[in-house]
C-alpha positions as CSV (number, residue, x, y, z in Angstrom):
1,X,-111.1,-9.5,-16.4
2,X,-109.9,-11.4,-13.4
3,X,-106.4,-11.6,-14.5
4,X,-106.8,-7.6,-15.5
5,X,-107.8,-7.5,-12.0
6,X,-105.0,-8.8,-10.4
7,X,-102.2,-6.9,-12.4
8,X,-103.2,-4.1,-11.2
9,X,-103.6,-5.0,-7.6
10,X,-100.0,-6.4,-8.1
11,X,-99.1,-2.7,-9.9
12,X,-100.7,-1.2,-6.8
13,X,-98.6,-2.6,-4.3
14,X,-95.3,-2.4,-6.2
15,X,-96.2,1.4,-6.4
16,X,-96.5,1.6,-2.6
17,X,-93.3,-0.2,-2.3
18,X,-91.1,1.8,-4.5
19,X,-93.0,4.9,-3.1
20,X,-91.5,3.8,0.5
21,X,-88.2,3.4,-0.6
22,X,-88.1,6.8,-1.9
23,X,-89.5,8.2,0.7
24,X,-87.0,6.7,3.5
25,X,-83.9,7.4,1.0
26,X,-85.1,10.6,0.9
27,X,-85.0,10.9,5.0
28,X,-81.6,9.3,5.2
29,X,-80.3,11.9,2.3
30,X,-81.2,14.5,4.8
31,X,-78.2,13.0,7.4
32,X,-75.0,14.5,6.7
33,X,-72.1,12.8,4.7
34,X,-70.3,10.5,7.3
35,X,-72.9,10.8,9.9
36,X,-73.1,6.8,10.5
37,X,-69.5,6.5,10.2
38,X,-69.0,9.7,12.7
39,X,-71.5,8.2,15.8
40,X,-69.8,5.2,15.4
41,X,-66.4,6.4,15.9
42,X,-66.9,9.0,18.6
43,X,-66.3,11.9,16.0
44,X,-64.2,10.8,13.4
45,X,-65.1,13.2,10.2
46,X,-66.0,10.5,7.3
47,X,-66.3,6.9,7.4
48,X,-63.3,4.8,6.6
49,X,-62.3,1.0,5.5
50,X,-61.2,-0.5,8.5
51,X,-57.3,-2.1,8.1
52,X,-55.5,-4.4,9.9
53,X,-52.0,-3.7,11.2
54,X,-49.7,-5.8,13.2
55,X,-47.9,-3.6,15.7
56,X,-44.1,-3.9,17.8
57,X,-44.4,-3.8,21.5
58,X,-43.0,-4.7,24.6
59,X,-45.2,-5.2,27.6
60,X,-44.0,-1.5,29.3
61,X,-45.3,0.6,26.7
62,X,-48.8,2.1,28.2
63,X,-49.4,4.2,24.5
64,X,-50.8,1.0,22.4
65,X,-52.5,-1.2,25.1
66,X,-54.9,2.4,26.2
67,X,-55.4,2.8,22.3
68,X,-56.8,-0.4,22.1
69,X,-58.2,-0.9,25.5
70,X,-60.3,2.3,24.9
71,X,-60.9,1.8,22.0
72,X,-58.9,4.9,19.7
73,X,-57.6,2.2,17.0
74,X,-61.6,1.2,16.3
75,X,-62.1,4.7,15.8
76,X,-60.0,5.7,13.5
77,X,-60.7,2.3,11.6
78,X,-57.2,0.3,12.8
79,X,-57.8,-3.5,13.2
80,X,-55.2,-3.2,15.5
81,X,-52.6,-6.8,16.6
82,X,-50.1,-5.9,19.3
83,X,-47.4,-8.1,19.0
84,X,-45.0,-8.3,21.6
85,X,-41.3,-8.7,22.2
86,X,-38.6,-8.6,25.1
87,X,-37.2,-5.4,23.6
88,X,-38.3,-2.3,20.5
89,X,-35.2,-3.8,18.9
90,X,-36.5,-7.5,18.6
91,X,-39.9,-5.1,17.4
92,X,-38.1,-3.6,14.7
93,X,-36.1,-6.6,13.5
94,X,-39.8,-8.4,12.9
95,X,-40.2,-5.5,10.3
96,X,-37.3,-7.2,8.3
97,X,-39.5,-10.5,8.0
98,X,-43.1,-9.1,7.7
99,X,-44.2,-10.0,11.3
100,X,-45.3,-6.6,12.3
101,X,-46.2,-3.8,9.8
102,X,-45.1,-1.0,12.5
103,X,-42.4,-0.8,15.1
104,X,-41.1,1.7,17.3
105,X,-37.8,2.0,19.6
106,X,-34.3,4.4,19.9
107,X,-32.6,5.8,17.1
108,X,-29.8,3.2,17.3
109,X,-32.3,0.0,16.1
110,X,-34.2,2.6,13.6
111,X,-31.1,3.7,11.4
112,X,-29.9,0.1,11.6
113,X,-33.3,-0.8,10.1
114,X,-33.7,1.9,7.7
115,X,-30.1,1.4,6.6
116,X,-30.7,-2.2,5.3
117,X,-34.8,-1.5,3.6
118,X,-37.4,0.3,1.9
119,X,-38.5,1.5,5.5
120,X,-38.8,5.5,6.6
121,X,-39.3,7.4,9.9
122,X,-43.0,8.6,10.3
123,X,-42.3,10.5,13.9
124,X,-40.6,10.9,16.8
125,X,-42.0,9.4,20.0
126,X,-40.2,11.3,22.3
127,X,-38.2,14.4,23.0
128,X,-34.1,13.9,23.1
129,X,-33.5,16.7,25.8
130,X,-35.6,14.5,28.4
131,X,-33.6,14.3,30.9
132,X,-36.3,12.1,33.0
133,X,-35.9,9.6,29.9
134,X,-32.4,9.4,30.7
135,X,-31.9,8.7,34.4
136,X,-34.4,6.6,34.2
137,X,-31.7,4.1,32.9
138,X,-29.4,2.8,35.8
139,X,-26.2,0.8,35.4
140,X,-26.3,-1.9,38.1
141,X,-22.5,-3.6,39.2
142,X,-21.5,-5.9,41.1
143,X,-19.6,-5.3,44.5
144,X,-16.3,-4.6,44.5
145,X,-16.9,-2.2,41.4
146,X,-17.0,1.2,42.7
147,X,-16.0,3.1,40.0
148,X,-15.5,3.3,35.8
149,X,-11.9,2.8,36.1
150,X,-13.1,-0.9,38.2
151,X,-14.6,-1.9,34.9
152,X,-11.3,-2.5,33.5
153,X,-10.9,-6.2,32.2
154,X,-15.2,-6.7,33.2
155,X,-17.8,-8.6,31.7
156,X,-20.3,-6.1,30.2
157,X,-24.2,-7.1,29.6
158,X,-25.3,-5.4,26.1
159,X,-28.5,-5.8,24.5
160,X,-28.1,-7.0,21.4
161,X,-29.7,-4.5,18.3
162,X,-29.9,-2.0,21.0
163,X,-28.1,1.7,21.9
164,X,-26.5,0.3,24.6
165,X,-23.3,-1.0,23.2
166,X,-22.8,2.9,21.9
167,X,-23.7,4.0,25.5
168,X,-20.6,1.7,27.0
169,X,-18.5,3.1,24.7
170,X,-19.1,6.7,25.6
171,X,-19.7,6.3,28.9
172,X,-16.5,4.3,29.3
173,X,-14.3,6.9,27.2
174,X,-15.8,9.5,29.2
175,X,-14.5,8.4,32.2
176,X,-11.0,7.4,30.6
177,X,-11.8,3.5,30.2
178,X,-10.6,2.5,26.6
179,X,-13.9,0.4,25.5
180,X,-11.4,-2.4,24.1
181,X,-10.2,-3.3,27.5
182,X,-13.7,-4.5,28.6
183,X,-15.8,-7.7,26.6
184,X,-19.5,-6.6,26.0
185,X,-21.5,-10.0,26.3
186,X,-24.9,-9.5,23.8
187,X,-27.9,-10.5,25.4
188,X,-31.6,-11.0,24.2
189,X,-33.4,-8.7,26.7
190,X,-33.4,-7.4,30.8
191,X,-34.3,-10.9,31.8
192,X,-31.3,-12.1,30.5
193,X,-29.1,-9.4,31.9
194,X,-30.6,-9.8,35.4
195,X,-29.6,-13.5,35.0
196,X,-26.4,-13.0,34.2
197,X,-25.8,-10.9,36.6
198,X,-26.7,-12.6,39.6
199,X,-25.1,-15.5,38.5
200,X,-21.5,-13.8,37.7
201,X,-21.6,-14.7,34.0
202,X,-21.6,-10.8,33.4
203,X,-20.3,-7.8,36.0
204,X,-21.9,-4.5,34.6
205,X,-26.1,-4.2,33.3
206,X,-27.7,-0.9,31.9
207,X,-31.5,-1.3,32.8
208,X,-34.2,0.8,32.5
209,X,-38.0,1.5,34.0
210,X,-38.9,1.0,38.1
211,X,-40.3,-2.4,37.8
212,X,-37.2,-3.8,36.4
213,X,-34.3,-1.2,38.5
214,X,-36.5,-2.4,41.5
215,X,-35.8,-6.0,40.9
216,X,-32.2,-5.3,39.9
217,X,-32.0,-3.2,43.4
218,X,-33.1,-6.4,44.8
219,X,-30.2,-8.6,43.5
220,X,-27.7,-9.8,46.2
221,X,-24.1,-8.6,45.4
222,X,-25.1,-5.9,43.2
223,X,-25.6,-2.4,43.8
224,X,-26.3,1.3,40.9
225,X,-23.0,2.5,40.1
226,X,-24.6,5.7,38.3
227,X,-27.6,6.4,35.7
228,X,-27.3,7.9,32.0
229,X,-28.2,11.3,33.4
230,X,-24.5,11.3,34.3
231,X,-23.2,10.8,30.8
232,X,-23.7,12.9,27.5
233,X,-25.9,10.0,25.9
234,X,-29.7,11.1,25.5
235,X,-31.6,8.9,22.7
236,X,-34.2,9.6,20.7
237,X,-37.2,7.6,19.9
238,X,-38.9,7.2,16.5
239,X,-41.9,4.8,15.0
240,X,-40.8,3.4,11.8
241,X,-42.6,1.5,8.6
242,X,-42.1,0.3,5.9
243,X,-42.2,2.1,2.6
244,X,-44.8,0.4,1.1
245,X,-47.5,0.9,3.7
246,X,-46.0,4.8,3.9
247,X,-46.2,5.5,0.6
248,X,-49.7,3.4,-0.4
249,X,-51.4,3.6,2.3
250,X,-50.9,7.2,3.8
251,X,-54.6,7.5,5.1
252,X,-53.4,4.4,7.2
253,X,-50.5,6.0,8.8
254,X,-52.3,9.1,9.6
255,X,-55.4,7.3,11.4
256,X,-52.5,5.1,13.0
257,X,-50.6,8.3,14.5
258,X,-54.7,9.9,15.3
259,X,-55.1,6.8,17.7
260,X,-51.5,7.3,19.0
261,X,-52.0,10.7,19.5
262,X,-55.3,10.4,21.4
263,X,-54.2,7.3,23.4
264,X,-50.7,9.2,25.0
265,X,-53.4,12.2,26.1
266,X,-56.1,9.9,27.7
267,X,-53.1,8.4,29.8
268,X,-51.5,11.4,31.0
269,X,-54.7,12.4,31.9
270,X,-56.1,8.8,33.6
271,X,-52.4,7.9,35.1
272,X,-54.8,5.1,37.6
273,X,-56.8,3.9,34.4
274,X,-53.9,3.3,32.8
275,X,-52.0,1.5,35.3
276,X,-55.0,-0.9,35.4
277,X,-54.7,-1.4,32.1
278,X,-51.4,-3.0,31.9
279,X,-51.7,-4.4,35.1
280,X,-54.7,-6.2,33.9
281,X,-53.6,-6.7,30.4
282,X,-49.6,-7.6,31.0
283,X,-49.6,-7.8,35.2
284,X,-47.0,-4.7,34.8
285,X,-47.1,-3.6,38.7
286,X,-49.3,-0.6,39.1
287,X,-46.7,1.5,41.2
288,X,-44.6,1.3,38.2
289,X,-46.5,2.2,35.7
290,X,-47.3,5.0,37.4
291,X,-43.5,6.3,38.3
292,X,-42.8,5.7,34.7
293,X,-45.6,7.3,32.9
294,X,-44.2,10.5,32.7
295,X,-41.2,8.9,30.2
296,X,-42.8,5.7,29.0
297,X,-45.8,7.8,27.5
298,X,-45.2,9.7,24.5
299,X,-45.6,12.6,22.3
300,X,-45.7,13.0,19.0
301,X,-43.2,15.3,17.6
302,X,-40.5,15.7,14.9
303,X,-37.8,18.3,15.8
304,X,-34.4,19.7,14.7
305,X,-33.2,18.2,18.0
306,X,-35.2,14.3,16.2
307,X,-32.7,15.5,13.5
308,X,-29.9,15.6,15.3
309,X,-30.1,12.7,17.5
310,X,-30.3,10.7,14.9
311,X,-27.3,12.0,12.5
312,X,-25.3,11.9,15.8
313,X,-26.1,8.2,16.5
314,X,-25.8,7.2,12.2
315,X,-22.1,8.7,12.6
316,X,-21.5,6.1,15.3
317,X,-22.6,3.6,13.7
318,X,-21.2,4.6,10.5
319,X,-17.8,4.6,12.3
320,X,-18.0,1.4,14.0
321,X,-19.1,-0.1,10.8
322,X,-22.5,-1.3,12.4
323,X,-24.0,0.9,9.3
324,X,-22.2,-0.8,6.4
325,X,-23.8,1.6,3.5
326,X,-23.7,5.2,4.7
327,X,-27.1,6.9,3.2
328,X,-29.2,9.9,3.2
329,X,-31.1,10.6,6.3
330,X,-33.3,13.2,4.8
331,X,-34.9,10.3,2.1
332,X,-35.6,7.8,4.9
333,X,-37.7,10.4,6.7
334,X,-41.7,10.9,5.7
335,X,-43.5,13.4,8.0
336,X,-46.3,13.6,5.6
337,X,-48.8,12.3,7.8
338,X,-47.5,13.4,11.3
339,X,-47.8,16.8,9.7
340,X,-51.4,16.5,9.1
341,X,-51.7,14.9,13.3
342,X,-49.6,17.5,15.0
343,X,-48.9,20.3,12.8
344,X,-47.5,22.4,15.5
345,X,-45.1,19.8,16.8
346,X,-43.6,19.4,13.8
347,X,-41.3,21.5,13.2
348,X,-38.0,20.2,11.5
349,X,-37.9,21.2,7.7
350,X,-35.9,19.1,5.1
């Protein structure tokens, strides 16, 4: 009787138990689908496996340090890294030995990239026809050099993996200076170029962005010839990955280019926020973030112009034999996801 007794007081209290559990499954069944994963994230539409991605930057760029600052990777389920180098170029390069899994930077570095891999162009960054984008790079001389023609026989800084040996050679031939009668010394980033310059080791340095022309404006014995405004060079910028994160993990990509998209609108719309946040982050002055938000942010886009900019800069490099293997632009471009991000600013059809 006794052990009668207590089976079914142990029967009675695993009822009750299983009874509860149905009873609070039921009240979390009447939530709907993603609703955890949705006040978690601020909105996001269905819960996703967070990944981890290792991401090119340089300490300029305001559009990944807001998205992680505020948080738009963490909603969109991007263990974000930002990993950062003296130039995009350096970025890109990284792709070639797995240090990053993304990288962004002008069309010149891109092609050269997706000319030697398995890599493809997921969006522009930027539109070509900005013509702030292009005076914001200045060519800083030293005295005595008043004009092109002065150039002749010169030293000429060039950053190596960068547009700005195809920038000499146009702006040089534009202005009736054969590019073979100056030497274009390769150098590893601005820092090096200022350097140089100051020192005599080179006569002639492209730079770009206020905090960097400012210190160049500084420089004893140097003075801005001209900017890139003056010439018919405009680049293009474009984020690039490779093919096997594109292709296997396109959810990836598109929550990637969500956080982007999100983070360039939050900055153009908190210019002071944002200034503190690379100010505090990378001790980039404040003033100059500010004067350079209106080119350094970006917006994503893919155009006939994207096109364009970058068939014009592969037949350069084609030409100079920078681009060994000539290939099809068309196959190392994958809008898939950028579609699906910014429909309407897509608008370039293979």
């Amino acid at each position: 009787m006794a052990k009668s007794k207590y089976r079914f007081r142990w029967s009675a209290i695993a009822a009750a138990i299983a009874a509860l559990a149905l009873l609070l499954a039921g009240c979390g069944g009447n939530a709907e689908p993603g609703a955890q994963a949705e006040a978690a994230s601020g909105g996001q539409a269905e819960k996703t496996e967070t990944y981890k991605l290792k991401i090119a930057d340089i300490l300029t760029n305001p559009v990944f340090r807001v998205a992680k600052s505020k948080g738009f990777f963490e909603k969109y389920g991007i263990d974000a890294e930002l990993v950062t180098f003296a130039t995009p170029a350096e970025g890109i390069n990284s792709l070639f030995i797995k240090q990053v899994d993304i990288a962004w930077g002008a069309d010149f570095p891109v092609l050269n990239a997706v000319s030697k891999g398995d890599y493809s162009i997921i969006a522009s960054t930027w539109a070509t026809e900005n013509e702030k984008n292009a005076a914001q790079w200045k060519l800083f001389v030293r005295d005595g050099i008043e004009s092109p023609a002065d150039l002749k026989g010169k030293k000429l800084s060039t950053l190596r993996g960068t547009f700005v040996s195809y920038l000499w050679d146009e702006y040089l031939t534009q202005n009736g200076v054969d590019p073979n009668e100056v030497e274009q010394i390769g150098q590893g980033g601005f820092d090096e170029s200022y350097v140089a310059l100051k020192q005599g080791d080179v006569d002639a340095a492209w730079v770009s962005g206020s905090n960097l022309s400012g210190k160049f404006e500084q420089l004893e014995g140097a003075h801005q010839l001209t900017d890139m405004s003056k010439t018919s060079v405009r680049i293009g910028g474009a984020i690039i990955a490779p093919n096997e994160l594109v292709n296997g993990q396109g959810d990836v990509i598109k929550r990637f280019l969500q956080a982007v998209e999100e983070s360039t609108a939050y900055a153009a719309a908190n210019p002071e926020e944002t200034a503190d946040i690379l100010f505090k982050e990378v001790k980039q002055p404040k003033d100059a973030t500010l004067k350079d938000l209106s080119t350094s942010n970006w917006q994503l886009s893919f155009s006939q112009a994207s096109f364009d900019s970058l068939a014009k800069q592969k037949k350069y490099m084609v030409e100079k034999g920078i681009i060994q293997n000539d290939f099809d632009l068309n196959g190392k471009i994958n809008l898939d996801a950028v579609k699906q991000v910014v429909p309407d600013r897509v608008t370039y059809a293979k």
